[in-house]
MARVEX-259889 format. One record per residue: residue in three letters; residue number from 1; x, y, z of N, C-alpha, C, O in turn. Coordinates in nm, 4 decimals, m for minus. Layout:
(ALA; NUM; (X; Y; Z); (X; Y; Z); (X; Y; Z); (X; Y; Z))
...
This chain:
(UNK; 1; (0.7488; m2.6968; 0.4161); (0.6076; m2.6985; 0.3880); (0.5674; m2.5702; 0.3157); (0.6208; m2.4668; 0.3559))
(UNK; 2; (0.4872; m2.5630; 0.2220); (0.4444; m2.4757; 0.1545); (0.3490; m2.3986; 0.2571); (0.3061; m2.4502; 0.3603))
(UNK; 3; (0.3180; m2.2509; 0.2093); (0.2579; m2.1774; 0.2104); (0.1182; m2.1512; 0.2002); (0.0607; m2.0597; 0.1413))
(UNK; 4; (0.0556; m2.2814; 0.2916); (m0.1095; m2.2996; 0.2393); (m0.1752; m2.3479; 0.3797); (m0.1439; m2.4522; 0.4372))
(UNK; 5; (m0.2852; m2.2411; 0.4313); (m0.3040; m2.3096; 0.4877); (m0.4201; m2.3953; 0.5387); (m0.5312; m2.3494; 0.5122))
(UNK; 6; (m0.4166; m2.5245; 0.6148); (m0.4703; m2.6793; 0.6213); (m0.5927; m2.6409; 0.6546); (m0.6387; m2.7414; 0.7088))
(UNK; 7; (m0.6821; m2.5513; 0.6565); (m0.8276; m2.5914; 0.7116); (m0.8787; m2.5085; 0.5714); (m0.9366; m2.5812; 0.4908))
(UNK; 8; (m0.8660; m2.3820; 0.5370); (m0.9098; m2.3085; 0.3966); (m0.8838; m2.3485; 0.2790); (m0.9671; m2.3867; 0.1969))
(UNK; 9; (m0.7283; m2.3400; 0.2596); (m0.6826; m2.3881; 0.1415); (m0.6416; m2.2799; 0.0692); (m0.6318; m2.2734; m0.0533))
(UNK; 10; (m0.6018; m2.1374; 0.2052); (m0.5470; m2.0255; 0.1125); (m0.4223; m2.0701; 0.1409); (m0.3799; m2.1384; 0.2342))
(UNK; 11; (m0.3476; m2.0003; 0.0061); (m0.2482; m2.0256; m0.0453); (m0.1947; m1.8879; m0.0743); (m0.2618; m1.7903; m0.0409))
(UNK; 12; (m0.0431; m1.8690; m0.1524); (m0.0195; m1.7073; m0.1344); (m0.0287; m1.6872; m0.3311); (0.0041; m1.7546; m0.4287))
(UNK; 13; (m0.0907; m1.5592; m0.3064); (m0.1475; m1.5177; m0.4189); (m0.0438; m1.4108; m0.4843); (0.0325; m1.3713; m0.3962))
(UNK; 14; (m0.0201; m1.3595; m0.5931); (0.0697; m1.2912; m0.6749); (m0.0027; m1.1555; m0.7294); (m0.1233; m1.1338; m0.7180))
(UNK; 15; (0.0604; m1.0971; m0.7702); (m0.0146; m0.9368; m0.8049); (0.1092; m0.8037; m0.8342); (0.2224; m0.8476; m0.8547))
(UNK; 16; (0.0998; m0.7033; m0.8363); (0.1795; m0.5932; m0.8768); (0.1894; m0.4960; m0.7600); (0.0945; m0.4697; m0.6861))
(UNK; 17; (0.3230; m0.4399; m0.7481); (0.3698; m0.3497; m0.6751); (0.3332; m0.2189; m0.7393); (0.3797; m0.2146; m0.8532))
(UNK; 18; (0.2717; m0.1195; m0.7092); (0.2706; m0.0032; m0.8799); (0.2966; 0.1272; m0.7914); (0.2223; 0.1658; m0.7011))
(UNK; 19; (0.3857; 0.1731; m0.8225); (0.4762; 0.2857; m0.7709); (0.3804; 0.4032; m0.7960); (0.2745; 0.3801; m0.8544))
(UNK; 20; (0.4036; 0.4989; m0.7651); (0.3494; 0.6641; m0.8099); (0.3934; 0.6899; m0.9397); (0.3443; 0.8013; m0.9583))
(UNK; 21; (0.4514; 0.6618; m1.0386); (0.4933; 0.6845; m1.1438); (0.4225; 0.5613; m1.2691); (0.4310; 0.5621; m1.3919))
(UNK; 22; (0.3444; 0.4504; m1.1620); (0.2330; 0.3796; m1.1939); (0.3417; 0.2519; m1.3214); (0.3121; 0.2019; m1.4300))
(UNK; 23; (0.4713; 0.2431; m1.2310); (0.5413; 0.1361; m1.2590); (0.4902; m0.0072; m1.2306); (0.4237; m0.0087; m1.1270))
(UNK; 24; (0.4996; m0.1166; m1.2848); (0.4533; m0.2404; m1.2085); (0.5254; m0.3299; m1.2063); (0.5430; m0.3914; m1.3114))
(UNK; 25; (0.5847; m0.3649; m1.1029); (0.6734; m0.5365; m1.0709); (0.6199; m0.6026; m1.0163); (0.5368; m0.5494; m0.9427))
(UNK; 26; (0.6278; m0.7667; m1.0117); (0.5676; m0.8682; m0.9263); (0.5665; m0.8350; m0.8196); (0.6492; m0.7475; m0.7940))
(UNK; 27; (0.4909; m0.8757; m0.7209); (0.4773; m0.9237; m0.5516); (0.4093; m1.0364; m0.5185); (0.3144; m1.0704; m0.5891))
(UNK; 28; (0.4450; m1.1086; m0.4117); (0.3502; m1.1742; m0.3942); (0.2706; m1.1430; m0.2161); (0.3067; m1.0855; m0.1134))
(UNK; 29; (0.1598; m1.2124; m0.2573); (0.0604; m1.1783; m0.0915); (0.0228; m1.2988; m0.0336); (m0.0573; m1.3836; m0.0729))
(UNK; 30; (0.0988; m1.2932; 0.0749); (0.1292; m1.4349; 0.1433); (m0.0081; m1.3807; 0.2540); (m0.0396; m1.2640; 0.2777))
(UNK; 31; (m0.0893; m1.5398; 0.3225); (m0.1710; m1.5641; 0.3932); (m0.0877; m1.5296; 0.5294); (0.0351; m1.5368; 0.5341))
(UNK; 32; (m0.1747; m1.4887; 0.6463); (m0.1495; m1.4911; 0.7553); (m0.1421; m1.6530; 0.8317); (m0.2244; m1.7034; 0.9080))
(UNK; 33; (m0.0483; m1.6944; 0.7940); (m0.0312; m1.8116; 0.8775); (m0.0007; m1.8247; 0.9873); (0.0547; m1.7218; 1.0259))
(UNK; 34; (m0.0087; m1.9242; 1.0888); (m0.0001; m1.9390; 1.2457); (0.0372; m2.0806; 1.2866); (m0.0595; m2.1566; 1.2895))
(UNK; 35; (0.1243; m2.1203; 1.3105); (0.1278; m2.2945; 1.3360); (0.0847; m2.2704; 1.5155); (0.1468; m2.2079; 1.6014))
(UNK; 36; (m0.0517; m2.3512; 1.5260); (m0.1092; m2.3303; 1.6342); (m0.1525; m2.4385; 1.6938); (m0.2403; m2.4905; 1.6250))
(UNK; 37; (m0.1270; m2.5073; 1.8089); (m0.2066; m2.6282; 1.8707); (m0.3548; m2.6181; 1.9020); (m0.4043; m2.5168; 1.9515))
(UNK; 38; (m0.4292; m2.7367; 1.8686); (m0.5750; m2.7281; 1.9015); (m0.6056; m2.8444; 2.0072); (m0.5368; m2.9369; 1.9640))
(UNK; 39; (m0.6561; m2.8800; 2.0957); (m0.6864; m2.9852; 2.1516); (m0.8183; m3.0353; 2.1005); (m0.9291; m2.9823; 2.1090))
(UNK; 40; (m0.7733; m3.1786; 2.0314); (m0.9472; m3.3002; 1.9766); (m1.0215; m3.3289; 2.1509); (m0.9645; m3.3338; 2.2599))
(UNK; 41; (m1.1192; m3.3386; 2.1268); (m1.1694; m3.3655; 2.2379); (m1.2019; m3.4876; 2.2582); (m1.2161; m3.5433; 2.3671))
(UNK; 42; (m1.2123; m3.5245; 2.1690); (m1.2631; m3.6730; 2.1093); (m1.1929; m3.7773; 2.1433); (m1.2134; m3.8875; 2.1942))
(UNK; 43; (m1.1053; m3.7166; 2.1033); (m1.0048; m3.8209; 2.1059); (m0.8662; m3.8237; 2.2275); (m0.7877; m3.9114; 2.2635))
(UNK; 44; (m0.8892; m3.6659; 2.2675); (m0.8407; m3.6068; 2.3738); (m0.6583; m3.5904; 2.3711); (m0.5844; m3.5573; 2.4638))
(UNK; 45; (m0.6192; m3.6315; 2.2118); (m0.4748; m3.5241; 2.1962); (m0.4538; m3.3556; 2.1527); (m0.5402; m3.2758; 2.1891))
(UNK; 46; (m0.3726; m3.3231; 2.0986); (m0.3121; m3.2147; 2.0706); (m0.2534; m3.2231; 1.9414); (m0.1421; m3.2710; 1.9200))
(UNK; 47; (m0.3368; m3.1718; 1.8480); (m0.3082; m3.1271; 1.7011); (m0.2469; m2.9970; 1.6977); (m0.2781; m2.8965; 1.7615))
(UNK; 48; (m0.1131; m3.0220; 1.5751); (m0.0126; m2.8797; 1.5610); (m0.0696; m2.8524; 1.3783); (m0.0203; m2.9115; 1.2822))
(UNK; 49; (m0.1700; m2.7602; 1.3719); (m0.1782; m2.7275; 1.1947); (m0.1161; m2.6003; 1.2059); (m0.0905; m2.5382; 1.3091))
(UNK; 50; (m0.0940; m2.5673; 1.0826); (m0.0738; m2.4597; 1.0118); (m0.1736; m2.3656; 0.9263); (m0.1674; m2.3707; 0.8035))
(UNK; 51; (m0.2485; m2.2956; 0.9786); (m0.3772; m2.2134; 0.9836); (m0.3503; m2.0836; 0.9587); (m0.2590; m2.0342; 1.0249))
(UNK; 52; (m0.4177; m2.0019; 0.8641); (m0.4749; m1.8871; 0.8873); (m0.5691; m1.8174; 0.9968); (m0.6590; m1.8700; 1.0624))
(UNK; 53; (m0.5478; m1.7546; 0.9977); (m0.6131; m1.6471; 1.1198); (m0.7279; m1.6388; 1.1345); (m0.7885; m1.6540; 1.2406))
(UNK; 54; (m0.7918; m1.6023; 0.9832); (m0.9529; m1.6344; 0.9724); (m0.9908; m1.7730; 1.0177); (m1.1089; m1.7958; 1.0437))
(UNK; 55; (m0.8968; m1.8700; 1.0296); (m0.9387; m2.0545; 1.0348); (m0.9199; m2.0451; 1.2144); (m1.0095; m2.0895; 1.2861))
(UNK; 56; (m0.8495; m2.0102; 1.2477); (m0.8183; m1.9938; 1.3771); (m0.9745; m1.9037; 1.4286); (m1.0437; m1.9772; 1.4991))
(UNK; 57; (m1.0128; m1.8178; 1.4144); (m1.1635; m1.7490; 1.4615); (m1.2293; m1.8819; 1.3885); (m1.2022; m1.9774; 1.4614))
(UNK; 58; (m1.2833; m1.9136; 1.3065); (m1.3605; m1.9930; 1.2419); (m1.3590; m2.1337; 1.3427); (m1.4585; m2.2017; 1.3678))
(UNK; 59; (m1.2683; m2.1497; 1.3755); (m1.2434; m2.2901; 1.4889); (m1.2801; m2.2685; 1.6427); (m1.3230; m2.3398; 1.7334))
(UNK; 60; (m1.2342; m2.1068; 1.6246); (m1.2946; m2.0871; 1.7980); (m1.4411; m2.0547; 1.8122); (m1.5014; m2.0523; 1.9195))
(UNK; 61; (m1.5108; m2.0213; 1.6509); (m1.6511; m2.0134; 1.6687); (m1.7049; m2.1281; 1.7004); (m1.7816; m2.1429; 1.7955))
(UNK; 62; (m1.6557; m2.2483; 1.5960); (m1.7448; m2.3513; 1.5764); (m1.7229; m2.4777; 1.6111); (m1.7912; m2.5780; 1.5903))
(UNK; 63; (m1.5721; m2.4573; 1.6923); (m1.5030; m2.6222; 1.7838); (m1.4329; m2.6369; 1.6502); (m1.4522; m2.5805; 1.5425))
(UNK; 64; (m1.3499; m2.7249; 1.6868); (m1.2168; m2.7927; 1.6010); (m1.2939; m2.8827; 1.4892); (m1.2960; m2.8575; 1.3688))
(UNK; 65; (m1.3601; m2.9984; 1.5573); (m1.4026; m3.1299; 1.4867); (m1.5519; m3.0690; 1.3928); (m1.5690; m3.1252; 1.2846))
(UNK; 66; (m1.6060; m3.0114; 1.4135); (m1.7023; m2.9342; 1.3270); (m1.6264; m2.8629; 1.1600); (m1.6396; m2.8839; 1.0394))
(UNK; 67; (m1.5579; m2.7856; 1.2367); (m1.5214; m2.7310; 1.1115); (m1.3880; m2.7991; 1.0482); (m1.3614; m2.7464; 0.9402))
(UNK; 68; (m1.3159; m2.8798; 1.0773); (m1.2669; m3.0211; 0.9991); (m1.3528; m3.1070; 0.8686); (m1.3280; m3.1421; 0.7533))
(UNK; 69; (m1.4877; m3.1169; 0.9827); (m1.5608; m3.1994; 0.8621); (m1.6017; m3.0908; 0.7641); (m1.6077; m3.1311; 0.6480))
(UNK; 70; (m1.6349; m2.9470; 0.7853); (m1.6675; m2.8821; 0.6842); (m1.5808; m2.8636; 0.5736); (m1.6144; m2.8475; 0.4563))
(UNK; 71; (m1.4618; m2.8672; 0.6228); (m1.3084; m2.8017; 0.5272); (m1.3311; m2.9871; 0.4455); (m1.3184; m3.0038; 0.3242))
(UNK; 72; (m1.3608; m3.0900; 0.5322); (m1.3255; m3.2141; 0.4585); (m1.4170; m3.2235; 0.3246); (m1.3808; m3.2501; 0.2100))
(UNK; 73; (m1.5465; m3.1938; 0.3741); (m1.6327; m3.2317; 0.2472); (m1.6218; m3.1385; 0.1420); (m1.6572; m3.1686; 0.0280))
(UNK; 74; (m1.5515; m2.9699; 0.1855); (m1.5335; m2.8596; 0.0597); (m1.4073; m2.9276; 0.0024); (m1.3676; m2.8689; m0.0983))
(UNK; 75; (m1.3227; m3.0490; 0.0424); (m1.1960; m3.0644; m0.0352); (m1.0777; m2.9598; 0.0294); (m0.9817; m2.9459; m0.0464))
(UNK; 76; (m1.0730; m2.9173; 0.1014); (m0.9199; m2.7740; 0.1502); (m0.9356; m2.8693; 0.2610); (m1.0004; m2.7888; 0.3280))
(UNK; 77; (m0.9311; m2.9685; 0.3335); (m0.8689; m3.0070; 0.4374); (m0.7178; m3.0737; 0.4022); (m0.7266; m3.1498; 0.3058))
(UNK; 78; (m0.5953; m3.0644; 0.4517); (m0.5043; m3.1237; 0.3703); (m0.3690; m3.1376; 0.4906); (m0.2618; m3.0800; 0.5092))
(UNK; 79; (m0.4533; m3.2589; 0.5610); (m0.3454; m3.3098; 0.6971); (m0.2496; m3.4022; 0.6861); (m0.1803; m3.4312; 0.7836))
C-alpha cells in the first residue's frame, strides 16, 4: 500500500537536502502514518485505516463517522 493516508489524503512530498556548503540532493518527506483500529458505533465493528496523526486527533475530536463524511464529500476518503 502506498504512502497516503485514508482520511486526509496526505501523501509523501519531495524537496532538497541542502548541506552547509548549500549543496542540494533529493529527499523525500513522508507523512506520519499509523495503521490504527477505530471502533463504528453504528454499526458496532472495528475498522483498521491507515491515518496520519493529525487524522487520528481530528477523529478523537469529532467521532469516527463525522469526520468520514467530511473526508467523503472533500474527495480524500479512499477505503
Amino acid at each position: 500500500m502506498a504512502r497516503v493516508c485514508q482520511i486526509t489524503g496526505k501523501r509523501t512530498r519531495s524537496g532538497n537536502n541542502v548541506s552547509h556548503a548549500n549543496n542540494k540532493t533529493k529527499r523525500k518527506f513522508y507523512p506520519n502514518l499509523q495503521k490504527k483500529r477505530f471502533f463504528v458505533e453504528s454499526t458496532g465493528e472495528w475498522v483498521t485505516l491507515k491515518v496520519s496523526t493529525s487524522a487520528i486527533k481530528t477523529i478523537n475530536k469529532n467521532g469516527l463517522e463525522l469526520t468520514l463524511q467530511k473526508a467523503h464529500q472533500r474527495g480524500t476518503l479512499s477505503l
